[in-house]
C-alpha angles and dihedrals in degrees: 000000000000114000091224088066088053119093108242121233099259093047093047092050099052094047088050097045085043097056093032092063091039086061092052101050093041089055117029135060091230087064085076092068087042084057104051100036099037098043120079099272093191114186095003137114081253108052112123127175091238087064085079090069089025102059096046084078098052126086126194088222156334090289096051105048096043091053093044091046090041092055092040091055086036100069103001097074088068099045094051087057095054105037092039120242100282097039086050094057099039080062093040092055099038087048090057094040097048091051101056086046082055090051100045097043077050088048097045092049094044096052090248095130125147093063138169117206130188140149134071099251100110077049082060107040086058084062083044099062098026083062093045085054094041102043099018092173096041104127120229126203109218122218099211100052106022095233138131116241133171115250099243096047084052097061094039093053089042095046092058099042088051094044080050095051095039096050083048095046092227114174122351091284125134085240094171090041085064089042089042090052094057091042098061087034085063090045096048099054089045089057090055104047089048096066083034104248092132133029127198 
């Protein structure tokens, strides 16, 4: 088989340790302590630095966390390949980091405090956008609706959906850690290809 179809270590580990630690929470009592001490517990008696790793690798529910893991091998595989493993996961991470920060500086400012945050989706945004700057034409096939759409047209459209929701606090979704992740993701990149580690 061609190495390209195959998933990459990095990717293959986060989406294992992701669903390894979903599992445990969904099934056992002591998910109930994973949960208040590893999400991002802002403004709360709980809240510690480390939640802004930890909360990255737990997920509300099944929903969440399949979404978040089929759009992380999704478009993750590639870009591993291309950026190299650690190189992938320093983004990844900055990516999931960045976008809590984004959330809680929003929150703060909003008046949403306390929060809790959890899921790896800003984590995900970030890919998103890394792969729409990188393979602008790509085309990508959408679940809901069915349609093709070029990758660049696709995080346009979403980054502004999510900056709008966001802006109008619509559903108990981390709208501007979506919008955060893709955010760092950009600046990031920029900063490669500046001092001319990638090129795209």
């Amino acid at each position: 088989m061609n190495s390209y179809f195959k998933t990459p270590p990095v990717v293959m580990n986060l989406i294992l340790i992701n669903t390894l630690i979903f599992m445990v929470t969904a099934l056992f009592p002591v998910g109930e302590t994973i949960m208040k001490y590893g999400a991002l517990m802002l403004g709360t008696p709980f809240y510690h630095s480390y939640q802004f790793v930890t909360y990255m690798f737990l997920h509300a529910n099944f929903e969440h966390i399949f979404f978040n893991m089929f759009a992380l091998w999704m478009f993750g595989r590639t870009l591993e390949y291309e950026l190299g493993s650690k190189r992938f996961l320093t983004f990844y991470m900055v990516c999931g980091i960045g976008a809590a920060l984004i959330q809680y500086l929003t929150a703060l400012a909003f008046g949403e405090l306390p929060l809790m945050l959890v899921g790896a989706s800003g984590a995900v945004m970030g890919l998103l956008l890394a792969f729409g700057v990188m393979h602008p034409n790509a085309v990508i096939m959408l679940l809901i609706p069915p349609i093709p759409m070029k990758a660049k047209w696709f995080v346009i459209i979403y980054g502004v959906i999510e900056l709008f929701l966001g802006w109008r606090g619509v559903g108990n979704v981390a709208h501007f850690a979506h919008v955060g992740g893709m955010l760092w993701g950009f600046l990031l990149l920029m900063w490669w290809k500046k001092r001319g580690i990638i090129r795209f």
